[in-house]
N, C-alpha and C positions, 0 to 999 in steps of 0.2 A: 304690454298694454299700459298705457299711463290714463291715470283718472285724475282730471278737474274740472272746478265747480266753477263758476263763474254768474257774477250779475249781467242783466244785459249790458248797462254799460261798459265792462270790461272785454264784453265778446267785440273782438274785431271783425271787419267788415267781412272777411275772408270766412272766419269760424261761422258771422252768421247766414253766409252761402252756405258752409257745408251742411249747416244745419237744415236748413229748408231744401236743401238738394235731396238729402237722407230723409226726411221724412216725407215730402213731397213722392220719390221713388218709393215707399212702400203703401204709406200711406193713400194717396191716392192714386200711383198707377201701378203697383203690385196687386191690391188690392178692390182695385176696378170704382174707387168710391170718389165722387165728388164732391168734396166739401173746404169749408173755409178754415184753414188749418192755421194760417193767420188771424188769429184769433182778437187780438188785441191785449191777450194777458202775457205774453211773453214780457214784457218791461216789469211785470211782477214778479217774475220768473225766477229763482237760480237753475243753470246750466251745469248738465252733469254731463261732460265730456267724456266719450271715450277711445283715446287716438292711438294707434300705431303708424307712428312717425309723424307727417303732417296730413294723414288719412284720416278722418273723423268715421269710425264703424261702431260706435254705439253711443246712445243719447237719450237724455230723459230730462224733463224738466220739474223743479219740486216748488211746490207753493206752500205758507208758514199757514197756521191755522187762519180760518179766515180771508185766505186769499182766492183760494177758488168752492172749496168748501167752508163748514162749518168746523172741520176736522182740517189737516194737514192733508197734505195730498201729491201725488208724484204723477206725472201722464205723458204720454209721449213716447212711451218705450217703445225703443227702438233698436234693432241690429242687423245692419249692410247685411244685404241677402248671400252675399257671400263667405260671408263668417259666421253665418247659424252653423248649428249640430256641433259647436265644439263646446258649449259651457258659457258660454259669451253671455247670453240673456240673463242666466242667473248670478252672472257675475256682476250685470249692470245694476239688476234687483237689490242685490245684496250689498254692495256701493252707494246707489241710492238712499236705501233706508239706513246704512251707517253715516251717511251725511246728515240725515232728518235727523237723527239719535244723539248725534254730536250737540245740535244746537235745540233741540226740543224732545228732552229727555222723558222717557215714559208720557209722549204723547199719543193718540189716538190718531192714522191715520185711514183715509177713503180714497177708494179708488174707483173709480168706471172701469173696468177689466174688460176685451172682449168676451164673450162667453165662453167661446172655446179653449182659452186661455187657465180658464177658473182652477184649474189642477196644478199647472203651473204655478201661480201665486199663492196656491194652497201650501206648497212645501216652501212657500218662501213669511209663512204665518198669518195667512190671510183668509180670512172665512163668510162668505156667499152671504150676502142678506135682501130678504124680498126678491121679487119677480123677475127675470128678465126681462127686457126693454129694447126697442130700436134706439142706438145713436146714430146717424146719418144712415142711415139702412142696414147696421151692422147689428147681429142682437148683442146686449152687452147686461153687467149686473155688476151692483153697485158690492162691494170688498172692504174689509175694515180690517184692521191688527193694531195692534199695541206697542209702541218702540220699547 
């Protein structure tokens, strides 16, 4: 597995196919959800790559305090349906927030978690705060930890 980060301007045309290909396939037709995943924050974006060879199977993108939250924040996680159950997700987790860590040391950040997930990001030092809530008809609950 090779991991990089990249600004949107540095993703080429090609990385940002694979990118909208991957989440487009779980996102919304793994997952049955319709929504606009094109967002308009990707230009805010760094790009957290996860390729074996020129296959992109795992992604996440992280925004600096103040860019999507009030907190730092990572969203988007994602791992090609064919490469779960090996370690992949927590490897992207755990990559991710040593990105955040590098550049925004002992920050605070937030995440939108699906619900079901919440145990998941539990071992990755993230702990439940307030109610759950619908994002696009998904229940989900806002997540915080400390870099």
């Amino acid at each position: 597995m090779r991991w990089e980060v990249k600004s949107w301007k540095e993703l080429s045309i090609e990385e940002m196919e694979h990118v909208f290909t991957l989440r487009s396939e779980v996102f919304v037709v793994e997952q049955d959800c319709v929504y606009q995943d094109i967002d308009g924050k990707d230009r805010q974006a760094k790009h957290v790559l996860g390729k074996e060879g020129k296959e992109l199977v795992a992604y996440s993108r992280i925004f600096e305090p103040g860019g999507y939250f009030k907190e730092a924040s990572f969203g988007r996680a994602v791992v090609k349906k064919k490469k779960r159950g090996k370690g992949l997700g927590n490897e992207l987790v755990k990559e991710t927030l040593k990105i955040m860590r590098s550049v925004w040391p002992k920050t605070k950040v937030k995440i939108s978690a699906q619900a079901h997930l919440s145990a998941f990001y539990n071992k990755h030092g993230f702990k439940s705060n307030g109610e759950k809530y619908l994002e696009d008809g998904i229940p989900h609950i806002k997540m915080f930890c400390k870099l």
